[in-house]
Each structure stands twice: as C-alpha cells, then as structure tokens.
C-alpha positions in Angstrom: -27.1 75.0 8.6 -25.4 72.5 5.8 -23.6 70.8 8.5 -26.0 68.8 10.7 -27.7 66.9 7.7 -24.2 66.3 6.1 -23.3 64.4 9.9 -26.4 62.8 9.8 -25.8 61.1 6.8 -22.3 60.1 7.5 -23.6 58.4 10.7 -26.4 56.7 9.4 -23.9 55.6 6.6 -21.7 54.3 8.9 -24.1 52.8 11.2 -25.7 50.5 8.1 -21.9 49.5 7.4 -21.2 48.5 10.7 -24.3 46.6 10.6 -23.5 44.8 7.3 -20.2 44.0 8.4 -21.5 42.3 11.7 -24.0 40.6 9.7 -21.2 39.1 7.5 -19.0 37.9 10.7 -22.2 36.3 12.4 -22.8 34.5 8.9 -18.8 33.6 8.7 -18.6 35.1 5.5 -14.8 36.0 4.7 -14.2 35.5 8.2 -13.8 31.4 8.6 -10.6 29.7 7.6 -10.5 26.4 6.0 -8.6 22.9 5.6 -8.3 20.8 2.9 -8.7 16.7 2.7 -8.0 14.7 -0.1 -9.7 11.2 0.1 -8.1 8.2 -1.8 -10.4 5.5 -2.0 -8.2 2.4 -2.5 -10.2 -0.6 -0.9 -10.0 -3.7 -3.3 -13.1 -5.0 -3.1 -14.8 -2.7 -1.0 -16.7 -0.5 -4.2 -17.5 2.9 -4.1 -17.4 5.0 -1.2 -19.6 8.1 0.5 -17.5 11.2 2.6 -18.8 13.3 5.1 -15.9 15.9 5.4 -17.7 18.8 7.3 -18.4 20.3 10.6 -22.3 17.8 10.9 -23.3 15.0 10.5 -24.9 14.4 6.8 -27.8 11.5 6.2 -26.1 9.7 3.6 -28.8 9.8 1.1 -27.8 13.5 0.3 -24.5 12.5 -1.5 -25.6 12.4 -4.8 -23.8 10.0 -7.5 -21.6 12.6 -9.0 -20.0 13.1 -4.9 -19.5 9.0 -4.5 -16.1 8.4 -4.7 -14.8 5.6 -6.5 -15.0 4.2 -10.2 -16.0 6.6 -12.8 -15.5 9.5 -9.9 -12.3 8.6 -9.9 -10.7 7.0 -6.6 -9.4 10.6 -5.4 -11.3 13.8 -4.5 -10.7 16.6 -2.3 -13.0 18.0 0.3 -13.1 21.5 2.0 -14.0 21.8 6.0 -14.0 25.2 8.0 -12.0 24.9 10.8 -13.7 27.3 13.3 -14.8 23.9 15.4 -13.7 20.2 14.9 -14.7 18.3 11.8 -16.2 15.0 10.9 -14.5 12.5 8.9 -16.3 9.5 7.8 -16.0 7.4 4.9 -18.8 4.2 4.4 -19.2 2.0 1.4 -22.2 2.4 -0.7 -23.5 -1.3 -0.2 -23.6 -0.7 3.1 -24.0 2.8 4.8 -24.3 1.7 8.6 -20.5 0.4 8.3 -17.8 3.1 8.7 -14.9 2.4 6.9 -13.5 5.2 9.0 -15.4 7.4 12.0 -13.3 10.7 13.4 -13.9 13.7 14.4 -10.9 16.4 14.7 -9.6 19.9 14.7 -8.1 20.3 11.5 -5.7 23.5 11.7 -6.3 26.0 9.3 -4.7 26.3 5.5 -3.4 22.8 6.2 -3.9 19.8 3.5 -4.5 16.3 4.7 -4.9 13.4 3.0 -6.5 10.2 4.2 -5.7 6.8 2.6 -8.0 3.8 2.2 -6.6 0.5 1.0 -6.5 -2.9 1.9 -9.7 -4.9 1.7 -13.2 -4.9 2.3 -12.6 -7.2 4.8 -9.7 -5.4 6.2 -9.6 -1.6 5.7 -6.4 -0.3 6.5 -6.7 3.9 6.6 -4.2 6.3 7.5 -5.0 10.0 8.1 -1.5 12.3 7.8 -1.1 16.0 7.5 1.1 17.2 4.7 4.1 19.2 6.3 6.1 19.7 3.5 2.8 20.4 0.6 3.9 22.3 -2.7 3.4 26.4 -2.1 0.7 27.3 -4.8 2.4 28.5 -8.0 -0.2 30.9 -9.4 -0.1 32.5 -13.3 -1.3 35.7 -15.0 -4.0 33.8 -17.2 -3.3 37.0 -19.5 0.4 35.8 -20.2 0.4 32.2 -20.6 3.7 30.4 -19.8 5.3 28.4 -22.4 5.9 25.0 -22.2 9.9 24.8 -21.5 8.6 26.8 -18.0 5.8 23.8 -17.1 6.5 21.7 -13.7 4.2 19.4 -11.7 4.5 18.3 -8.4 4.1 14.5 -8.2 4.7 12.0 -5.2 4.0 8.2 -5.7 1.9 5.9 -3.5 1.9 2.4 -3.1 -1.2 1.4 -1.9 -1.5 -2.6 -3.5 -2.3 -5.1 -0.9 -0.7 -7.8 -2.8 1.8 -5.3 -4.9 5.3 -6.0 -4.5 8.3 -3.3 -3.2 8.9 -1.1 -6.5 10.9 1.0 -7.9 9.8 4.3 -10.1 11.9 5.6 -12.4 11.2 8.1 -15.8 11.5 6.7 -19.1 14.6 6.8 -20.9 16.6 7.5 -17.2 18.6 5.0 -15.8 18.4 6.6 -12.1 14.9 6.1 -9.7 12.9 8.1 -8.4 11.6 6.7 -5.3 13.1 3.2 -5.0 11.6 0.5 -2.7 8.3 1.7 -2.2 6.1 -0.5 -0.1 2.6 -1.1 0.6 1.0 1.9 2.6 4.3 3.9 1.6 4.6 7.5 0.2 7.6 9.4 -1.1 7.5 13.4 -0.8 6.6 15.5 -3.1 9.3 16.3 -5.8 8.9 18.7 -8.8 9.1 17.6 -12.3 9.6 20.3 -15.3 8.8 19.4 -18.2 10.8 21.0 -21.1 10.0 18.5 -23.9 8.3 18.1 -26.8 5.3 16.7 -26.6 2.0 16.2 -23.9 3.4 13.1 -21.8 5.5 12.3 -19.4 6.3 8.0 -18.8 7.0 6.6 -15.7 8.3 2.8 -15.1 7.3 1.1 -12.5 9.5 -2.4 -11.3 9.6 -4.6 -8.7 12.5 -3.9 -6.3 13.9 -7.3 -5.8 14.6 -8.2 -9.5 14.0 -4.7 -11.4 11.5 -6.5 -13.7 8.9 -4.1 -15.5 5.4 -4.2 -13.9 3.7 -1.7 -15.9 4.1 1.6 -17.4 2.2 4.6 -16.5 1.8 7.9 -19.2 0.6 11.2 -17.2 -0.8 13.6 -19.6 1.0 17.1 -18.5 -1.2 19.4 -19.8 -4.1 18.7 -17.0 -1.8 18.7 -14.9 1.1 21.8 -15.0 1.4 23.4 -12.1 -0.9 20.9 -9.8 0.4 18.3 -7.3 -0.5 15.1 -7.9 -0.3 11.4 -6.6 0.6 8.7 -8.5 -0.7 5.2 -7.0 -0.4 1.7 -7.1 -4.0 -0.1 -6.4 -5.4 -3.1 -7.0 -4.7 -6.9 -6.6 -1.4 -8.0 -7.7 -1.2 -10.9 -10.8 -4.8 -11.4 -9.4 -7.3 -13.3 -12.6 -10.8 -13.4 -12.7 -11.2 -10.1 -10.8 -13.4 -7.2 -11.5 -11.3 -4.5 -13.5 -11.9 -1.9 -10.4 -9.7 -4.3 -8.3 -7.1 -5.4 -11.1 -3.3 -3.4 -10.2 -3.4 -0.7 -12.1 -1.7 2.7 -11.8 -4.3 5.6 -10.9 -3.6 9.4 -10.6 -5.2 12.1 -7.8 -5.0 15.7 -7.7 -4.7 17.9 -4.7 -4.5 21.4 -6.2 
C-alpha cells in the first residue's frame, strides 16, 4: 500500500528535475562555451576607445566610463563572448561613435584567447585581430597553501606597437643576452616564462634600439600583481615626439590576459 505513493513521489521528483534542467539549457546556463578577447588600445592620437565584444549590437551610450578603454582604464582589457553563434567586434573612439575603428563579426572557437591590436594613428588605424595558438595553460594554486616566492613565474611577451618607435631590443637588467631582439612596429614575440627567484618585488627590463644598442627607456614590472598571469609588455606612443599630450608620448605600458 506504501509503494504507489513512494513511486509517485520519485516521479514527480524527477519530473520537476528534468524540468529545471531544461530550463537551465534553454537559458544557456552552464551549457554555453566562451572565448576570450583582449583589446589593446594603442592609437596615438586617437583617445579613448568604446568595445562591443558580444553576440548584439550595443547603443554605445551603455558603456559606462569605468568600460572605456584607454587612459586611466588602462590601454588593455579583456572581454568575454559566448561562442554558440558569431560575435561582434567593434571598437570606435569616444569623440566620435559613428566611426569604427574596427567593424567584424566572427565565429570565435571556443576556450580560445584572441587579442586584437590598435595602433597607428587616428588618421590611420592599423588593427590586427590574431588567435593565440601557443597561450600559457592556466597555472592554478591552493589559496590555502600559498607558494613562496623562489616558486613565482609570469608569462610575459613584448609588443611593439610605436608608430614612430625604432626596431629594439629587450633584454633583463643586469643580463648581457636579449630577450626578443629586433622587435618592429606591429611585431610580437611569444610568450616566454620568467621565474622570479629574487629578492625583492621587481623585475627591470631594458629596452634599446637595435641598430646602435642605445638605451631607450627602462621599464620596472611589479611581480607581485602579476605571478602566475600572462602579460604584455608594449611599446606605444610617438617616438622623441615634443609638445605632445602625455597619452601619446613613447612610453612602455603593461596588459594582462589572465
């Protein structure tokens, strides 16, 4: 007599499961796989920039000023895009939204990272959109057992994206050998891994021109934010330019994928 109310149960159990479940799948929850694009916003001249990295069209007055890429923001910042149907990628400046600084739409494959560069000038935007075949696995830690220091690495790769920048070489302070040597403009060198066993937070890179080895500038990256990330280092800006605003002076910037 027990027996029929205990199958009941069980079925009505199962059928309000099944009927979560399928609510879940028609809502893509858990179910839809995703791509990653880093956007590097290096136009001299060009100020900041709004992103639409998504499956729709956005009306640009929804990107708030925290989401603009470019000066305080930083000239980096990555996006997330499900990749059950093709997605939009469109970059405009913020002085003027009805010009595309780049206008695609693609099927991004899934788990991929891509990154898509900006530089040259407002004038002349060059952009290149590659997928990262050879992208750093994640390394992930036991926040319960923190790692010491002597075990810290990051994942760097440098990018020279200076209109007016010279070939350089990159080399760490205090080492004679580069490297990435003879960089050019709208060149990037794979990722390579760096530990860092010192003492201390920083880690100095040199950067010279090619043809004579003469120092440009020095860049310090502060490890800590940075151990177990992958990272860009980047050349931006105009070259020995005077009078300019400080956004478009050379400089040396840093963007994080992960």
């Amino acid at each position: 007599m027990k027996i029929i109310p205990k199958i009941i149960k069980a079925g009505i159990l199962m059928a309000i499961t099944t009927f979560l479940f399928s609510c879940q799948k028609d809502e893509g929850v858990g179910t839809v796989d995703i791509a990653k694009v880093n956007v590097i916003n290096a136009v001299v001249g060009g100020g900041e920039a709004k992103v639409n990295i998504g499956t729709g069209r956005i009306p640009w007055s929804s990107v708030v000023d925290d989401q603009i890429l470019g000066g305080p923001n930083g000239v980096g910042r990555l996006y997330i895009t499900p990749t059950d149907r093709s997605s939009y990628l469109q970059v405009v400046p913020v002085d003027d939204t009805t010009k595309f600084w780049y206008n695609q739409q693609q099927q991004l494959a899934a788990g991929k990272m891509y990154t898509l560069y900006l530089s040259g000038t407002a004038r002349e935007v060059k952009t290149s959109f590659h997928e990262e075949t050879n992208f750093p696995k994640y390394i992930l830690r036991d926040a319960g057992y923190p790692t010491p220091v002597k075990d810290s690495i990051v994942n760097i790769r440098f990018v020279n994206l200076s209109p007016s920048g010279p070939q350089v070489d990159i080399n760490v302070q205090g080492k004679s050998s580069n490297e990435v040597s003879g960089l050019n403009y709208e060149e990037f060198s794979e990722f390579k891994t760096f530990p860092f066993t010192k003492n201390g937070n920083f880690m100095t890179f040199e950067i010279r021109k090619s043809s004579d080895k003469m120092l440009i500038t020095r860049y310090s990256l502060y490890v800590p934010n940075v151990r177990f990330k992958s990272i860009a280092i980047i050349m931006i800006g105009v070259y020995e330019g005077v009078d300019i605003p400080y956004m478009d002076q050379y400089r040396v910037d840093m963007v994080v994928y992960q």
